[in-house]
C-alpha positions, 0 to 999 in steps of 0.5 A: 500500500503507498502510504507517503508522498514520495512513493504515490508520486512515484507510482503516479509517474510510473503509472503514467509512462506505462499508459503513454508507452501503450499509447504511443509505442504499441498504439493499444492504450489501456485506458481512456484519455479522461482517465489518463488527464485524471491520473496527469492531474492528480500528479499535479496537485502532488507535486504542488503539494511537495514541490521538493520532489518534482524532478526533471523527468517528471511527466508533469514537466514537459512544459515548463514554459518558453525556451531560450531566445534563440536556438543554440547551433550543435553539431552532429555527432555524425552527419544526418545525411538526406536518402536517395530517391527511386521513384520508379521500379527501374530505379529501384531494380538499379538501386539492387543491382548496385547492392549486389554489385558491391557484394561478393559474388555469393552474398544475397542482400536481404532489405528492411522496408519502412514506409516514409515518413514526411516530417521533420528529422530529430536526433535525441541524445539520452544519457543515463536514460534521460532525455538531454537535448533534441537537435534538428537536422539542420544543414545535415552537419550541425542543427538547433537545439529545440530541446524545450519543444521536444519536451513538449511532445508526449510520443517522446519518452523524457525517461527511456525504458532499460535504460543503457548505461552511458549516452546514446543517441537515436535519430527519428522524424518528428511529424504532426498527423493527418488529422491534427493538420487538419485541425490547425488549419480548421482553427486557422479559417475559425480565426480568418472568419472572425478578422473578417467581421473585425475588418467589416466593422473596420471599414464601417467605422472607417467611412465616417473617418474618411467623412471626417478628415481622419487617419482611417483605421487599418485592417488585418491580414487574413492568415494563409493556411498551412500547406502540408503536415510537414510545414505545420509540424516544422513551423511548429518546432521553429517556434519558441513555444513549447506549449504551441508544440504541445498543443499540436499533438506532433508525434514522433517516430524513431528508427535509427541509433547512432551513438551506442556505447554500451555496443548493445546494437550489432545485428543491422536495422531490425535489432535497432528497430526493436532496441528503440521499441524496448526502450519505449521510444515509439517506432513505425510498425509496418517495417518488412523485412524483404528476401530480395528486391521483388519483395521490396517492389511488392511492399511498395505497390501495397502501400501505395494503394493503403497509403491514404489510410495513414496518419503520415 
């Protein structure tokens, strides 16, 4: 039985990241977003009660109010390189023949496929199982540390599962769903309808101005939609608003590990994959492992024709 405050904050917390971790990592949440938001603020009123014990990883701390002026520039630990495009199968089966051109003549390459994600690129770096700093792609050799906006977004564990001794670093796609930016832009006609009857009462208000012989009153610009989710969620990163990212609902998926000093990844990409998904770090399900390059084109034409069914 929790009988102090520091054990019912502890079991608050750990409550809560087993909820986000089936929510976001295995996409089969437990329980309720009403019954979630009821655990959230009942380790509020905790944690203002004992203030002693918030911590930095604290779900509660997300937020913690608007990042530095500017960002600060990082450079990579190893660049963060942009992928080849193959838009056709011609380019894809000469995509394979290069493959098997810089093999031994007796190796037979096997492919992972994972479907695209059109986001943002993200490297975070963790040490000791806590989240230190998220840095932008940038220019691919250096990026901003937008760290206070990674916070903000819930897909994104402060504290990793198993955590592995020293600093590793994974690198992902932030991305904002269909959905969501849907929602952005369905707020931002709400707001353009209401500077439009501000605007009619302007220049109303304006004609007896003009009669009058004074400075008429100027009107406001409607706002322009966004064009797409990627804009949405990288306009989104670029701002110095936590809350705004955390309003979002930007999401995130991760599928690569670079820095690894423990040595706990060696076998290729499926073993990175599924070290990132035990680490509660949130992954795209729908990756395949293919035999040869047919398998690849195979998985290619089924998403082609499902990819109107996905969030990305």
């Amino acid at each position: 039985v929790v009988t102090n405050p520091f054990q019912q904050i502890a079991s608050l917390r750990d409550r809560i990241r087993h909820h986000e971790e089936r929510y976001y990592v295995y996409d089969d949440p437990e329980i309720s977003d009403v019954e979630f938001d009821a655990l959230m603020r009942e380790l509020r009123a905790l944690e203002k009660q004992h203030p002693d014990l918030v911590t930095p990883v604290s779900p509660t701390q997300r937020v913690s109010g608007r990042s530095t002026a500017a960002f600060e520039s990082v450079a990579h630990a190893e660049p963060m390189l942009s992928l080849d495009n193959a838009y056709t199968e011609g380019e894809l089966r000469e995509f394979g023949q290069r493959v098997r051109d810089a093999l031994e003549p007796e190796s037979a390459p096997s492919y992972i496929a994972e479907l695209k994600i059109d986001g943002l690129g993200i490297a975070l770096t963790y040490e000791g199982g806590q989240l230190l700093r998220g840095v932008t792609r940038g220019d691919g050799v250096q990026g901003e540390d937008v760290t206070a906006n990674v916070r903000a977004i819930r897909a994104i564990p402060l504290q990793l599962s198993h955590a592995p001794r020293g600093t590793v670093e994974v690198r992902g796609e932030i991305y904002l769903p269909r959905t969501s930016f849907e929602r952005v832009n369905e707020e931002i006609l709400s707001k353009n309808e209401d500077i439009r009857r501000t605007n009619e009462d302007i220049e109303r208000k304006n004609v007896a101005l003009n009669r009058e012989g004074k400075t008429p009153i100027s009107t406001k610009a409607l706002k322009p939609l966004v064009a797409n989710p990627r804009n949405a969620a990288a306009g989104a990163m670029r701002r110095k608003e936590p809350a705004l990212v955390a309003k979002r609902g930007l999401r995130a998926w991760m599928y690569q590990i670079v820095a690894d000093t423990a040595m706990l990844v060696k076998d290729g990409q499926v073993s990175q994959l599924e070290k990132l998904r035990a680490w509660a770090l949130p992954v795209e399900r729908h990756w395949k492992h293919c035999e040869d390059i047919d398998a690849v084109l195979a998985f290619c034409r089924t998403w082609e024709s499902r990819r109107s069914s996905l969030e990305f």
